[in-house]
Biotite code that builds the C-alpha atoms (Angstrom):
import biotite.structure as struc

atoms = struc.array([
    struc.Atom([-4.319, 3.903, 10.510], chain_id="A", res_id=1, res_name="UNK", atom_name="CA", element="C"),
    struc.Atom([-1.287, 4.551, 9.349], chain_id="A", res_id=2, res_name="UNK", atom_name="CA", element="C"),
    struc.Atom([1.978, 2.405, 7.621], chain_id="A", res_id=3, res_name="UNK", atom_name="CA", element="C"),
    struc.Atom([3.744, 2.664, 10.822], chain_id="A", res_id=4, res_name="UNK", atom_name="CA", element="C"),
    struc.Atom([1.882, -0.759, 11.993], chain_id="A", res_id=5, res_name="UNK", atom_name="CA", element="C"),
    struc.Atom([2.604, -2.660, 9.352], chain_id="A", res_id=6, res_name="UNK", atom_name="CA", element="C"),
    struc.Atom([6.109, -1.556, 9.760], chain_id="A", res_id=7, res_name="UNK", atom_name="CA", element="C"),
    struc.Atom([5.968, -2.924, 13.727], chain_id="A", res_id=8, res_name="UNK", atom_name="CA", element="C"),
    struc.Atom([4.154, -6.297, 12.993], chain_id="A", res_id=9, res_name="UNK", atom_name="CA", element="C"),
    struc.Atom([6.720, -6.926, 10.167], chain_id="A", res_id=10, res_name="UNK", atom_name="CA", element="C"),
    struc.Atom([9.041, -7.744, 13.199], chain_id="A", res_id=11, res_name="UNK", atom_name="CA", element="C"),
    struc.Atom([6.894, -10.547, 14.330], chain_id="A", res_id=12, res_name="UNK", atom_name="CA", element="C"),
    struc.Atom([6.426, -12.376, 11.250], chain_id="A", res_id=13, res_name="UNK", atom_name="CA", element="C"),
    struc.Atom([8.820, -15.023, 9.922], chain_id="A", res_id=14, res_name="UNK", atom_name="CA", element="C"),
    struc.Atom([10.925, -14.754, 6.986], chain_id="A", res_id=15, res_name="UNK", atom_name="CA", element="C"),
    struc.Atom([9.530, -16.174, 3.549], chain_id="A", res_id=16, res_name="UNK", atom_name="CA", element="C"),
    struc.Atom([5.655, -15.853, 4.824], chain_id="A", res_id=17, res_name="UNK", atom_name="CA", element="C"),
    struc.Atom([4.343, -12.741, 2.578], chain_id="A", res_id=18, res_name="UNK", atom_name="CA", element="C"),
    struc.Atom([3.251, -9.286, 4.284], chain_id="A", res_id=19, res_name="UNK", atom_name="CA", element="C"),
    struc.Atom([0.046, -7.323, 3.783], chain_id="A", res_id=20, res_name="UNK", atom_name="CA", element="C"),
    struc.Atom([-0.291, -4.265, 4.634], chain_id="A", res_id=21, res_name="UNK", atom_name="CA", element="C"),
    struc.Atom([-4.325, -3.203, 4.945], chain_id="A", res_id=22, res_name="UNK", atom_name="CA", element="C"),
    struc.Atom([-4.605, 0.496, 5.814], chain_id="A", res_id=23, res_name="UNK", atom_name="CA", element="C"),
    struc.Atom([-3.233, 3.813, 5.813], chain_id="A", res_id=24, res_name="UNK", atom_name="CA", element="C"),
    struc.Atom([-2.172, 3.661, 2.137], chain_id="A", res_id=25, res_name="UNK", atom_name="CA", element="C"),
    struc.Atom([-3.291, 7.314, 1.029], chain_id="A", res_id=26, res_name="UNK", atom_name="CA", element="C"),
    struc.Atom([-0.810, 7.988, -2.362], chain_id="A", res_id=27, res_name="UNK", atom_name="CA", element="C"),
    struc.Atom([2.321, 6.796, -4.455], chain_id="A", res_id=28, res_name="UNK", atom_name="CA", element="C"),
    struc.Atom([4.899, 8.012, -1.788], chain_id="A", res_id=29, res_name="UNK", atom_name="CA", element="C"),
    struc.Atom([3.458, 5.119, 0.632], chain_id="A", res_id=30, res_name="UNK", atom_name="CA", element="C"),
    struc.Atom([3.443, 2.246, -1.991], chain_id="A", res_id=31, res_name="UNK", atom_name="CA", element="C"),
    struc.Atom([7.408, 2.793, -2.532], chain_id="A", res_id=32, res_name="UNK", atom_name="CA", element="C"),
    struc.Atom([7.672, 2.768, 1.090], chain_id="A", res_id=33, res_name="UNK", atom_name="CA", element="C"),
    struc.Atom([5.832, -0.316, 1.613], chain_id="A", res_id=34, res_name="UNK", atom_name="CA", element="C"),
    struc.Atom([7.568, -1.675, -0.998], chain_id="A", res_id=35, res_name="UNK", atom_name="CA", element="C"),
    struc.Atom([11.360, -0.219, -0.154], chain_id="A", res_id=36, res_name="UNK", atom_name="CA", element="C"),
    struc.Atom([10.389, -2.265, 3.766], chain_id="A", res_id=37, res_name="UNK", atom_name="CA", element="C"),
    struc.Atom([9.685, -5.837, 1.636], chain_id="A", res_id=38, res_name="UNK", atom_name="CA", element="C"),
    struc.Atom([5.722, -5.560, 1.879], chain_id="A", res_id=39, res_name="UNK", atom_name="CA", element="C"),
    struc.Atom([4.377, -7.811, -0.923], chain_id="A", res_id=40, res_name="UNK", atom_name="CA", element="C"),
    struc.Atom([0.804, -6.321, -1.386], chain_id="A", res_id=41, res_name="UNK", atom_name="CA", element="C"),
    struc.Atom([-1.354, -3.960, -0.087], chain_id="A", res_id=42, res_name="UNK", atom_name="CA", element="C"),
    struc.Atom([-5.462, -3.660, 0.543], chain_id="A", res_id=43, res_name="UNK", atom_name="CA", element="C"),
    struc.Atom([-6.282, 0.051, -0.472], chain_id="A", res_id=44, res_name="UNK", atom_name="CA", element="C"),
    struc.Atom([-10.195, 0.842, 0.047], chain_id="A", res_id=45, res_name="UNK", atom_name="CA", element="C"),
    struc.Atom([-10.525, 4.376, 1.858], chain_id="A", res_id=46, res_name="UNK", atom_name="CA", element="C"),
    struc.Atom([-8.241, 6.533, -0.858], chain_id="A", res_id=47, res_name="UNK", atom_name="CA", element="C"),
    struc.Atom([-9.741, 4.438, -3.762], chain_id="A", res_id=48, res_name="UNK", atom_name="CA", element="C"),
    struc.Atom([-13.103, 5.217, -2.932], chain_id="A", res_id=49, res_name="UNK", atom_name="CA", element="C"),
    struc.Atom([-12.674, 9.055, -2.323], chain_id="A", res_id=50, res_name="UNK", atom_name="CA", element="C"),
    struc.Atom([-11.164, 9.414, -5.824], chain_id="A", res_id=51, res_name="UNK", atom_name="CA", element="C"),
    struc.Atom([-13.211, 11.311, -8.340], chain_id="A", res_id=52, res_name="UNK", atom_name="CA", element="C"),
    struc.Atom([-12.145, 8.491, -10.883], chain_id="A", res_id=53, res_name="UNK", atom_name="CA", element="C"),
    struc.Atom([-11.130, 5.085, -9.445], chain_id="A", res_id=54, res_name="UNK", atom_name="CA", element="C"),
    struc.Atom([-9.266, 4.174, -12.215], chain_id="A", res_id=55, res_name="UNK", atom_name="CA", element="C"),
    struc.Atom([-7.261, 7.266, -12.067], chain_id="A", res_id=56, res_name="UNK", atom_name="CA", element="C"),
    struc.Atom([-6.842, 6.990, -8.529], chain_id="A", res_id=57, res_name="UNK", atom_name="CA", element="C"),
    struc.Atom([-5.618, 3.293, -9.293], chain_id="A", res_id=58, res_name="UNK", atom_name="CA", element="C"),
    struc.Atom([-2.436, 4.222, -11.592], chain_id="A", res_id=59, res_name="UNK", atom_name="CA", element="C"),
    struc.Atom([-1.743, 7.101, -9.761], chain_id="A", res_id=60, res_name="UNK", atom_name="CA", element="C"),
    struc.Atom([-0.763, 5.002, -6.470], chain_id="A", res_id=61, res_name="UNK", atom_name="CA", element="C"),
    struc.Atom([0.744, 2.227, -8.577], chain_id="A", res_id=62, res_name="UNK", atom_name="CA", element="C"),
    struc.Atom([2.729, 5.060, -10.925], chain_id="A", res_id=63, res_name="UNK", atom_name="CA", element="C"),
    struc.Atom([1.267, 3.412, -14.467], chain_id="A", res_id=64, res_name="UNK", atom_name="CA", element="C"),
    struc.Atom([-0.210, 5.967, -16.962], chain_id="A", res_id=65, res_name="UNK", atom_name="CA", element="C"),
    struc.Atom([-1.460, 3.336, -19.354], chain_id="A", res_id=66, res_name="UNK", atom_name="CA", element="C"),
    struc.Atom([-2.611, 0.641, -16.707], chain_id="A", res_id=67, res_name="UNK", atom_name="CA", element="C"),
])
């Protein structure tokens, strides 16, 4: 699990159809990656689920302090 697949299966998928990336997504610092590559949304479960407060969790990887 980590963002390094999403980056490789990018190169099979056409222009113009959306990417999702669905694992390995542990903090901030990988959102802006995803994000820098073009990735238009991601599934986060794992790192969600292990925070002490979801909501928290939740602005902390999408960098909003009053979401």
């Amino acid at each position: 699990m980590d963002l390094e697949t999403t980056f490789r299966v990018m190169k099979e998928i056409p222009v113009g159809v959306p990417v999702v990336s669905e694992s390995g997504i542990k903090g901030r610092d990988d959102i802006l990656r995803l994000q820098e590559r073009g990735v238009c949304a991601a599934l986060i479960g794992e790192s969600l689920m292990r925070a002490a407060n979801r909501a928290q969790g939740l602005r902390d990887l999408i960098g909003h302090a009053g979401l």
